[in-house]
N, C-alpha and C positions, 0 to 999 in steps of 0.2 A: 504493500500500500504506500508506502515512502517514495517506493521507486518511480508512482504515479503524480504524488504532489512534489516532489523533485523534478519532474520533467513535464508541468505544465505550469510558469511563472502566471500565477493566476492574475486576478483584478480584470480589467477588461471594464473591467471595471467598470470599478466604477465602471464601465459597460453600460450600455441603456440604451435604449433604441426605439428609433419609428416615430413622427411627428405626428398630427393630427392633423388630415387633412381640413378639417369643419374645426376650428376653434371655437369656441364658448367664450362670448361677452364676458368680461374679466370684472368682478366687485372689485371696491376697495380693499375689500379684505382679501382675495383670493390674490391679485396683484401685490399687497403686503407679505403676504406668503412665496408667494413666486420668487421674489425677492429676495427673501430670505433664507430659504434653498439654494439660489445662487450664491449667496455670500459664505452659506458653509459650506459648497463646494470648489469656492475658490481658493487659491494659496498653497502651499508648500505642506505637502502629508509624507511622513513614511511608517515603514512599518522595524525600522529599528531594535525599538525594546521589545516588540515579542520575537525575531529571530534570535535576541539573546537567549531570550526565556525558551524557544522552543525550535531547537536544531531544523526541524522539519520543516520553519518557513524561511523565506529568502528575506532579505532585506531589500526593499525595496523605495524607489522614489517615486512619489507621484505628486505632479504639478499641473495646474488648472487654473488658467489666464481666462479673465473675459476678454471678449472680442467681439468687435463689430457695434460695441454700448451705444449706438443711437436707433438701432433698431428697434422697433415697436409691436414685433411677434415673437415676443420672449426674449432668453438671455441666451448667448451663444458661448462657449466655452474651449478654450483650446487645452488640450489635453496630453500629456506626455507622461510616458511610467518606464523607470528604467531600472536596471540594479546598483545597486546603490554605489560599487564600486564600479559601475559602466553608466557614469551619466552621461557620457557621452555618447554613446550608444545604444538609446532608446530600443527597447521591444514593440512599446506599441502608443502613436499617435493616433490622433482621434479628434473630432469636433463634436461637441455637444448641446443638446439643442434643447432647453427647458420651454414646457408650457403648461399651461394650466388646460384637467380634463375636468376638471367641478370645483366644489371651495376646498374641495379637502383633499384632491387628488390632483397630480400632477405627471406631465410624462417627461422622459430626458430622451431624445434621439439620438445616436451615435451615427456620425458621417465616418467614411472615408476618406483622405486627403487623397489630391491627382498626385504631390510627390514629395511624401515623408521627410526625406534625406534630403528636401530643399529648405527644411523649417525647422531641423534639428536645435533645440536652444532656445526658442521660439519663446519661452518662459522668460529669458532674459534679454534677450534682444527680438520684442515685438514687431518691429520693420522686418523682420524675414520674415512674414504674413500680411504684410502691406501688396493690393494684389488678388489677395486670395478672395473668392468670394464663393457665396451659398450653393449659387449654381453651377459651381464646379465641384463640387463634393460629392460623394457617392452613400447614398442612404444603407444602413443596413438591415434590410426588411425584414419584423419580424421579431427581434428582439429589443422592443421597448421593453422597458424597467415601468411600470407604474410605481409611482409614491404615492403615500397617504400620510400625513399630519397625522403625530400622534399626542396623546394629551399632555405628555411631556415636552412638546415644543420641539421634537427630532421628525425624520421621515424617515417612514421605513415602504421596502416596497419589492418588486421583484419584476422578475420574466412571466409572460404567463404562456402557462402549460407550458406545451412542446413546440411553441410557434418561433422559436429561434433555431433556425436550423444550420448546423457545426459540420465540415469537414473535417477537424483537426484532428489527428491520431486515430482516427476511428471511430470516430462520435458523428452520430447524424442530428443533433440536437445536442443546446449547451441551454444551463439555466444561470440565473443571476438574483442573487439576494443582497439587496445591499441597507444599510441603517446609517441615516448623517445625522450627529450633532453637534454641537457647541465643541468637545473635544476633537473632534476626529472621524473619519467612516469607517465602517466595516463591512467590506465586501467578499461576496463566496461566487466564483463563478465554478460552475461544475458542467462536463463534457458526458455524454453518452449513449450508447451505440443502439442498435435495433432492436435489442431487447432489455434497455431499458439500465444497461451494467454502465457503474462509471469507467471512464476511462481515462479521464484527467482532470484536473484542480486537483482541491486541497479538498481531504479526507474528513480531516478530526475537525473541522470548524472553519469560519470566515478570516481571512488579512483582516488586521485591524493596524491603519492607518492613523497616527497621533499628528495632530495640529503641530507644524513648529514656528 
């Protein structure tokens, strides 16, 4: 089982997917919210103190730039996760696309970039995304993260069913669980094959990703 969370560098994280095509008239309050999911998805996360605490996970970076902030159909996100001692060599870039699906739910979309390895850093020098725009992204259909407000003021939320469909080592379907707050996320992404067996992520529980 080690050998399987060793050789899938999970998050993806953060992961989430699929816009809405019909958006929903946004309250005050739902727009307050939206908002405020994007602030604790932005900035500087890793997963550090648990790979001390538990051999089994990686250390990892994960970094989340807004982008595009004058736009008026939600907040857009740039995305970068890498190992901790290879930040310069990202695993996996990503744009992410928050909106509101009711008051208390929310969707995150994950794009595609047309060319990763042009925008490596991208977290510290935002002009190598100057350029970049919506309609050149590539949606990943299928695997929205739905979130839901919880009474503690975090969001928690996932993939639903088996509508995110994975080529990766042998998985025809990958799932995504993820919980954001005020500290930090926690994300579980998990891979699995036709009959339902995993085949990659992490085993014994979610990356937990601390605020720095």
């Amino acid at each position: 089982m080690r050998f399987i969370l060793r050789n899938a560098i999970v998050l993806g994280g953060l992961l989430l997917l699929v816009a809405c095509q019909h958006q929903p008239k946004m309250t005050s309050s739902s727009s307050d919210d939206l908002k405020r999911l994007a602030n604790l998805m932005s900035g500087e996360f890793n997963s550090l103190r648990q790979s001390q605490e538990d051999e089994n996970y990686y250390h990892i970076s994960l970094k989340m730039l807004p982008i595009w902030i004058e736009s008026n159909d939600g907040y857009w996100l740039y995305v970068e996760q890498a190992v901790g001692s290879m930040l310069d060599k990202p695993y996996r870039q990503r744009i992410y696309h928050l909106t509101v699906l009711d008051n208390n739910k929310f969707s995150s979309a994950v794009y595609e970039l047309p060319d990763p390895k042009a925008v490596i850093g991208a977290y510290e020098k935002p002009d190598l995304l100057v350029g970049l725009k919506p309609e050149k992204l590539k949606l990943r259909t299928g695997c929205a993260v739905v979130l839901e407000k919880q009474d503690d003021g975090s969001y928690a939320g996932s993939t639903v069913k088996k509508e995110c469909l994975s080529q990766l080592r042998g998985a025809v379907y990958a799932t995504s669980r993820v919980v954001l707050g005020s500290s930090g996320i926690t994300s579980w992404d998990q891979g699995f094959d036709a009959d339902d067996k995993q085949v990659w992520g992490a085993v014994n529980g979610p990356y937990v990703f601390d605020r720095k």
